[in-house]
C-alpha positions in Angstrom: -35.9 -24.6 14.2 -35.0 -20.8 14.7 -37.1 -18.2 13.8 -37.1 -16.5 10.7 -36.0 -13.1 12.3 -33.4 -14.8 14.4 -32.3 -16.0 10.9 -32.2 -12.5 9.3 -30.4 -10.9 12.3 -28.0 -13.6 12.4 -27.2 -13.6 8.5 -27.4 -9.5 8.7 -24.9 -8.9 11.3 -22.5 -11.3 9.4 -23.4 -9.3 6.3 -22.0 -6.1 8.1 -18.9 -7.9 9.8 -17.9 -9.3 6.1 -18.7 -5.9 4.3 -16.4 -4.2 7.1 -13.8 -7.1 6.7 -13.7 -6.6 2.8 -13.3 -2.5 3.5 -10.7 -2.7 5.5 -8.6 -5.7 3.2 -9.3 -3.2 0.3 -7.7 0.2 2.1 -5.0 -2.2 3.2 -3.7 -3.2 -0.5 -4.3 0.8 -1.5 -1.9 1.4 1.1 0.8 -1.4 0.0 0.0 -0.2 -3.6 1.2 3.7 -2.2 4.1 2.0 -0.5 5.5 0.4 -3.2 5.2 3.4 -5.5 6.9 5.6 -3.4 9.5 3.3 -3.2 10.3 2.9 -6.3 10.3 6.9 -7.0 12.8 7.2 -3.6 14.6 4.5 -5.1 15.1 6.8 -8.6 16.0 9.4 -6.9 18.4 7.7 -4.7 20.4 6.4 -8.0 20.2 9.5 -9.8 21.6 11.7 -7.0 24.4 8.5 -7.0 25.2 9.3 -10.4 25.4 13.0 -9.8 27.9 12.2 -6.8 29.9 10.1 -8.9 30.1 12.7 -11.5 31.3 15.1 -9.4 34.0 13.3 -8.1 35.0 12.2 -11.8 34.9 16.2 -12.5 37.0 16.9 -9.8 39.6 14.3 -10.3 40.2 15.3 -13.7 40.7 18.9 -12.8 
């Protein structure tokens, strides 16, 4: 049977390694979650400054 302390080091190091695992997983999905939300702000922009192209064209083929 292992010793106690073996036991503790053992279950300690996989305590760190799983704390580390869980840190990293987390700033991982903060960084999708920033992703995404830029996205969809470029994506606003990017239709709005469609519609203010197409507008100008409208504007210019009328005149």
């Amino acid at each position: 049977m292992l010793q106690f302390s073996k036991i503790l080091e053992s279950r300690d190091e996989w305590k760190t390694k799983a704390v580390q695992r869980a840190n990293k997983i987390r700033e991982y999905r903060k960084a999708i979650k920033q992703n995404h939300e830029q996205l969809e702000i470029l994506k606003k922009r990017v239709l709005e400054l469609e519609q203010i192209a197409d507008d100008s064209k409208k504007n210019k083929s009328q005149q």
